[in-house]
Every structure is written in C-alpha cells, then in structure tokens.
N, C-alpha and C positions, 0 to 999 in steps of 0.2 A: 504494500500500500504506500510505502514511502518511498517507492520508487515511481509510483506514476503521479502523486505531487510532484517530485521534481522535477518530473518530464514535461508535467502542465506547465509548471511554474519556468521552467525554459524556453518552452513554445512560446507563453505570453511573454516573457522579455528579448526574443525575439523581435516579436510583431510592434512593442514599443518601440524598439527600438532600429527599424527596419528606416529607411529613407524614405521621405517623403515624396511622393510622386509628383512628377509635372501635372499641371490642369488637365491636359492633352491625354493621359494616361485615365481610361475607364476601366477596363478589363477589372472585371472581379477578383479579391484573393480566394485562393481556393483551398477552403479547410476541410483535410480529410479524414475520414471519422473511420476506423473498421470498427465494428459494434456487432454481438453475438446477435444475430434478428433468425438465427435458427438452431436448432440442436439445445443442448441441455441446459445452456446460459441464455436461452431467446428472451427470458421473462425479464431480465435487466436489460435490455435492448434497447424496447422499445419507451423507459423511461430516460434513458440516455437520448435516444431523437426526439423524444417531446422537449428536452432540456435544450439542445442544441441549434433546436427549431428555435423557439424563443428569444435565446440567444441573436440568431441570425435574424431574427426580424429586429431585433429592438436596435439592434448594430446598424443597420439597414436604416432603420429609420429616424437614428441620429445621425447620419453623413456618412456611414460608413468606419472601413479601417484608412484614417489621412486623407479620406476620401474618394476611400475606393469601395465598392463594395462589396460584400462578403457573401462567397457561395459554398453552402455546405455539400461535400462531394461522400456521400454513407456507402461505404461497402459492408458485407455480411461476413464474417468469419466463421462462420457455422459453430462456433463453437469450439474451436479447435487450432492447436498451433500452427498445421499445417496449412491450413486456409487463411490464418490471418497472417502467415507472411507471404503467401500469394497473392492476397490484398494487399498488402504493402509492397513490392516490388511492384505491382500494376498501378499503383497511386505513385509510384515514386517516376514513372514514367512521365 
C-alpha cells in the first residue's frame, strides 16, 4: 500500500510540475488507469472509475491540466499480473 502512495504521489509531482504548454497546444493529457473491471478484483474497479471519472470532469471543468485537458485512457487487467503488464506496455505505447 505504501508503494502505490508513492507512485501517486510521483505521478502528481510530475504533472505539477510538467511545462507549461503554449496557447496553441490543445491535445488532451492522457491519464492511464489499468483497473481490475474483470476477474476476482472487478468489484474494486468499478469504484476506482466512478473516482476517476469525477476527477476528470471537475479537472475539465476548471481549465484543465495548465490548460490542457484531461483524458482518462481505462484498461482492464482482468485481474491478474499478466494482463496488467500487457496493459501497461500497450499504454506505454
């Protein structure tokens, strides 16, 4: 558990601290979630995407990230190590 705090908490000091984009520059940031939506973990899933959803609107509808806006990208992990580093090497693409 004190490893995926850190992981957040580096994500988001990332994103603080990422450059600001020229005016010109709209293309959405693109946050990618793999989240169990099947197999024996699906029941935590699906309140991690109602979270994330939320998120992504209220983001959205304060200006964005610097002014960009924020698209949440959800892959499935089934549940499983294997698939969620197949989601991940396919997000990382």
């Amino acid at each position: 558990m004190k490893m995926r705090s850190l992981l957040a908490a580096v994500a988001l000091a990332a994103l603080i601290a990422a450059p600001r984009p020229s005016p010109a520059q709209t293309e959405p940031y693109e946050i990618n979630a793999i989240l169990p939506l099947t197999g024996s973990g699906a029941f935590l899933g699906a309140g991690f995407i109602q979270a994330l959803r939320l998120v992504e609107k209220q983001t959205n509808a304060t200006g964005g990230i610097h002014g960009r806006p924020m698209k949440l990208v959800i892959a499935d992990d089934q549940s499983s190590s294997a698939s969620r580093r197949t989601a991940a090497h396919a997000a990382d693409r």
